[in-house]
C-alpha positions as CSV (number, residue, x, y, z in Angstrom):
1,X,44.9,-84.0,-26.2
2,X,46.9,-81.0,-27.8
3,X,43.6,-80.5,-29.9
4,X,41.1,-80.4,-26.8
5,X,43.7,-78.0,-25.0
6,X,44.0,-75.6,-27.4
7,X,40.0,-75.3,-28.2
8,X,39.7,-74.8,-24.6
9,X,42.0,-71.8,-24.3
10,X,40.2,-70.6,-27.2
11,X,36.8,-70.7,-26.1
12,X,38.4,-69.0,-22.7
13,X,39.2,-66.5,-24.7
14,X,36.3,-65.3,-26.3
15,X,34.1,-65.6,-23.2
16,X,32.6,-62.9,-22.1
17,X,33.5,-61.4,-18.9
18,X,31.8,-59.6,-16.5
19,X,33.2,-56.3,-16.1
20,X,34.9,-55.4,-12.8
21,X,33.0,-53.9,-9.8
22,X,32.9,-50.0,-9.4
23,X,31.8,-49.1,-5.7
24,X,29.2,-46.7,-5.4
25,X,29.3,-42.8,-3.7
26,X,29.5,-42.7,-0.1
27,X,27.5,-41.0,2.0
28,X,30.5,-38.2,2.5
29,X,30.7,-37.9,-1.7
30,X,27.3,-37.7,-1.8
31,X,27.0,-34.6,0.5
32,X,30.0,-33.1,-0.8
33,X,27.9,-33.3,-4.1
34,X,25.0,-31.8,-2.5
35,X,26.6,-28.9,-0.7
36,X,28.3,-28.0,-3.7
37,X,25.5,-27.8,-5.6
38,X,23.2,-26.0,-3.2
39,X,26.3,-23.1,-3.1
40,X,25.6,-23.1,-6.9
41,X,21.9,-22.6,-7.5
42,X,22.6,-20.0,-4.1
43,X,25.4,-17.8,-6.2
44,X,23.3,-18.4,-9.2
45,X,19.4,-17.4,-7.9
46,X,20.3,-13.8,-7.6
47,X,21.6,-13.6,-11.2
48,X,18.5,-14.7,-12.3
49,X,16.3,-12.5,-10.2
50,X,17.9,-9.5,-11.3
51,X,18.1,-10.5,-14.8
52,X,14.4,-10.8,-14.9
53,X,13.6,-7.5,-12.5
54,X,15.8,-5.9,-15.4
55,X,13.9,-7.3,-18.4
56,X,10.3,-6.4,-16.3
57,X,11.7,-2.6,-15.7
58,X,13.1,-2.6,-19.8
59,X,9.4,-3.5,-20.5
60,X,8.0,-0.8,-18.1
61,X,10.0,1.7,-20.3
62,X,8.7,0.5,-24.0
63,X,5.0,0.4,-22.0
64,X,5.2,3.8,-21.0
65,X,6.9,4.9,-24.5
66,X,4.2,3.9,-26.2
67,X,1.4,5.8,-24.3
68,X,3.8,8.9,-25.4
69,X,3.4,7.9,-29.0
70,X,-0.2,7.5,-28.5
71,X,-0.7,10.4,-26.7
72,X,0.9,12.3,-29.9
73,X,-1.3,10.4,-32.5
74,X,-4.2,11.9,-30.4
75,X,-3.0,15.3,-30.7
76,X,-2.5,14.7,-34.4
77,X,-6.5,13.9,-34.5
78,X,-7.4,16.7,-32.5
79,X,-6.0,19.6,-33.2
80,X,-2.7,19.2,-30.9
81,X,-4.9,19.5,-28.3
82,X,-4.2,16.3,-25.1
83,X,-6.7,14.6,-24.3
84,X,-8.9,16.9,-21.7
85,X,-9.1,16.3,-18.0
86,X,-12.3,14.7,-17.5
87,X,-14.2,13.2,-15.2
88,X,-15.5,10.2,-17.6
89,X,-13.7,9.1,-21.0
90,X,-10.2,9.9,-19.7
91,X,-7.1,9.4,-21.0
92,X,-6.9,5.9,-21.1
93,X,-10.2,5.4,-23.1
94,X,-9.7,8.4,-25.1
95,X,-6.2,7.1,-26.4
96,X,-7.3,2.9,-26.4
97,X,-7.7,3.1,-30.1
98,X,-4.0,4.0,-30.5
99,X,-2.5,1.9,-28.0
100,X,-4.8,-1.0,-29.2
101,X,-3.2,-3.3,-26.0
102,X,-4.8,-2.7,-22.6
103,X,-1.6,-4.8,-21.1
104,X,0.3,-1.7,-21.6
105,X,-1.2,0.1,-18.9
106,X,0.3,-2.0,-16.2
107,X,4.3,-1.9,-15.3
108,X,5.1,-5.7,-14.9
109,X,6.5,-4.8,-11.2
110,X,3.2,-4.1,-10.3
111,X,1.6,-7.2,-11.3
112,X,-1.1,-8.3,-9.6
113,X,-1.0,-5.7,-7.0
114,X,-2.9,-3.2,-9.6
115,X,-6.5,-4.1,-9.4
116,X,-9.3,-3.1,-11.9
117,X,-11.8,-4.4,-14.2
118,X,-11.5,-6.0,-17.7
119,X,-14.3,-3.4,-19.3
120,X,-14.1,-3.7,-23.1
121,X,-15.7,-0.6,-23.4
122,X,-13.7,1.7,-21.1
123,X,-10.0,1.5,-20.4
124,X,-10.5,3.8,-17.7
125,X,-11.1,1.0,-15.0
126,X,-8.8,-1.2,-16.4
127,X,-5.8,-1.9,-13.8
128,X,-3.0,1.1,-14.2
129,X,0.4,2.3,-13.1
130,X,0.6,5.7,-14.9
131,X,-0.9,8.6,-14.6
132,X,-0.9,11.6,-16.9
133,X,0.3,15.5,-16.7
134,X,-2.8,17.4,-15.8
135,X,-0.6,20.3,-16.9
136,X,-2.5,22.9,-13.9
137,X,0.1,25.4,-14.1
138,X,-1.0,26.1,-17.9
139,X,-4.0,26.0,-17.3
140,X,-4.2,28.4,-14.3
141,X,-2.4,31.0,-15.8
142,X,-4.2,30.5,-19.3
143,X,-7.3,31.1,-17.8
144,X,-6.3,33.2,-14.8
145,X,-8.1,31.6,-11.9
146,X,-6.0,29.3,-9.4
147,X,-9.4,26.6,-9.8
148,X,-9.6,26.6,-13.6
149,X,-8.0,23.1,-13.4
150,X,-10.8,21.6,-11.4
151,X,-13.8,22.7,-13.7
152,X,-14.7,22.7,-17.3
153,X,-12.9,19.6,-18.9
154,X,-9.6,22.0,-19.6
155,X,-7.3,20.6,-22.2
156,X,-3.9,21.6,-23.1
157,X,-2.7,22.1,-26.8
158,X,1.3,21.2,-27.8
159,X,1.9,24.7,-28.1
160,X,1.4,25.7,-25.1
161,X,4.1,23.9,-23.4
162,X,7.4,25.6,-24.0
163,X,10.0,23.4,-24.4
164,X,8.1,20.0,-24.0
165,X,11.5,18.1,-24.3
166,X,12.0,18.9,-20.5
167,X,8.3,18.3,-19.1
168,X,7.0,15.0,-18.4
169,X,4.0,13.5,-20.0
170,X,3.7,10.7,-18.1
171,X,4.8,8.6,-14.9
172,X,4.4,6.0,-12.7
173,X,2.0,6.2,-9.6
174,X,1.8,4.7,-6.1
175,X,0.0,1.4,-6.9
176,X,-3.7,0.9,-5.7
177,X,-2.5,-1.1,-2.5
178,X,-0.3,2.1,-1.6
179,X,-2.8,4.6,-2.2
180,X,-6.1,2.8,-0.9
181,X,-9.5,4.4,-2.4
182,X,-7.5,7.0,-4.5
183,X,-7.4,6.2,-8.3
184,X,-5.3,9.0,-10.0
185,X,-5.5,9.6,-13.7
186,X,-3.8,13.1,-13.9
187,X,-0.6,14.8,-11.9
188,X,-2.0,17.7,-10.2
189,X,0.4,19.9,-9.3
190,X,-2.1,21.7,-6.9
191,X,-4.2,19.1,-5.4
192,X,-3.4,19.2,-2.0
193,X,0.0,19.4,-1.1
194,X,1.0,18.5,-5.1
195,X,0.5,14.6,-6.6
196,X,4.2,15.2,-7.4
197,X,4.7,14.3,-4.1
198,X,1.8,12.7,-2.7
199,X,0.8,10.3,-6.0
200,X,4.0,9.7,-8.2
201,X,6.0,6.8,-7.5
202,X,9.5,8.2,-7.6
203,X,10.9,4.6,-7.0
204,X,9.0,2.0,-8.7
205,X,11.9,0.0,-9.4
206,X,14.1,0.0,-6.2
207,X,13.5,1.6,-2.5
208,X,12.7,5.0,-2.3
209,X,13.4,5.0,1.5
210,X,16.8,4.3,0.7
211,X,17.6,6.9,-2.0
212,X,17.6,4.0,-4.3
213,X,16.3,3.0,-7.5
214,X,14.1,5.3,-9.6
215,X,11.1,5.3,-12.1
216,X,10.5,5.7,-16.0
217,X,8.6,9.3,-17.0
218,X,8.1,10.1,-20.8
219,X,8.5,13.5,-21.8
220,X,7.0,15.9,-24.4
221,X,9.9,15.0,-27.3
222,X,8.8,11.2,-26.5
223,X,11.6,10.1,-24.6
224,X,11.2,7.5,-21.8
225,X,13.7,7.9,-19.4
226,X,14.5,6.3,-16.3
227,X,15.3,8.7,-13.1
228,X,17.1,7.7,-10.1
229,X,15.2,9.0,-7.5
230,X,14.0,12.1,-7.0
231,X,15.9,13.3,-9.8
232,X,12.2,14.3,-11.3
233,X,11.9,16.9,-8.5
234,X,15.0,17.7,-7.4
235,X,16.6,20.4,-8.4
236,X,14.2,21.1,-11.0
237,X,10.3,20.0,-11.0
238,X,10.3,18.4,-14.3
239,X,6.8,18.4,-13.8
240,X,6.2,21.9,-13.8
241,X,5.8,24.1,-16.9
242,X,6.0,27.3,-15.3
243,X,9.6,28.2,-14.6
244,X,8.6,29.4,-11.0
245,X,7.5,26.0,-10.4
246,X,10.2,24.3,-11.9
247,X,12.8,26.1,-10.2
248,X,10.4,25.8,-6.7
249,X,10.9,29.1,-6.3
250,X,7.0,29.8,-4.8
251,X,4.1,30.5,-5.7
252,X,2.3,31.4,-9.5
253,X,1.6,35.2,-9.8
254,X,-1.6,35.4,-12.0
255,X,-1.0,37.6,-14.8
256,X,-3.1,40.9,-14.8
257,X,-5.9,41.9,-16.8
């Protein structure tokens, strides 16, 4: 007897037991846990937007940088002249062999309202958001006639724009959506009442209505930089080479004969 007691208590021992009941969430836990994390991925959403409407806009600013080296490698090639304004083979074709990337030409904010073709043999109807300095102020007063710009394939050599650290090269325009039929490849400064303020998007990234945000420009020295808008215009046309334009201060007086 002592024997069978004591192999009993053993085998009690060492069987296994099942392991004691847990209950389960209730329905209040469970919406608790819910709520909770819906207030998370709320505070947390806008993080993340901006974070990535920063990283598109950093990109916008190396795109743009490298159209200014390219434009430079161009001059190198042809006798620091820019590439002329033209009505066929423009800028974007003429410099393609030095950007080598068409994806370049598009700021990823305005993806996919830009709209173009894929032509592998001209960039100039590939989709676009910048347009170049058609420089009409130098070209005007070189050839001393207000319509010298419009005529002739004119083209602009470094030299001839003073101080080039303070002009800008290139910018960002109103996207095709925004400016319907009209595809602008230069900055005119004199068609109609000036694409400074009829074609350039002064507030690509942000609301221009609102005095906020600003775009990237590149200037003669190479330099992308981001303006708040309308910084570019205001108080100096940073457009403009001629100091009369760049102060606003009127009109151009043609030089005499």
């Amino acid at each position: 007897m002592i024997k069978s007691s004591r192999y009993t208590a053993i085998l009690y021992l060492i069987r296994p037991t099942s392991p004691p009941h847990r209950p389960g969430f209730t329905l209040i836990e469970l919406l608790v846990v819910i709520s909770i994390s819906a207030i998370l991925i709320g505070m947390l959403l806008p993080a993340l937007g901006g974070a990535r409407d920063i990283a598109r806009q950093l990109n916008c600013g190396t795109n743009i940088r490298t159209l200014a080296l390219s434009l430079e490698l161009y001059a190198q090639d042809n006798r620091e002249f820019f590439p002329p304004r033209a009505g066929s083979n423009r800028w974007p074709t003429r410099l393609s062999e030095y950007y080598t990337d068409p994806s370049i030409l598009i700021c990823p904010n305005d993806e996919p309202a830009e709209q173009g073709t894929t032509s592998d043999s001209n960039d100039d109807w590939r989709p676009r958001s910048y347009l170049i300095n058609g420089f009409n102020d130098i070209i005007v007063v070189r050839e001393n006639n207000l319509n010298a710009w419009q005529s002739g394939n004119p083209a602009v050599r470094q030299a001839e724009i003073f101080n080039p650290g303070s002009v800008i090269h290139f910018g960002e325009k109103i996207t095709y959506e925004e400016q319907g039929d009209r595809a602008d490849f230069y900055m005119d400064l004199f068609e109609g009442i000036g694409n400074d303020f009829e074609v350039v998007n002064h507030s690509r990234h942000g609301n221009a209505n609102r005095r906020q945000g600003g775009s990237y420009y590149v200037f003669g020295d190479g330099s992308a930089r981001f303006l708040p808008f309308p910084e570019a215009l205001e108080p100096i046309n940073q457009w403009a080479t001629i100091l009369e334009y760049r102060n606003g201060e009127g009109q151009i007086v043609l030089p005499e004969l």
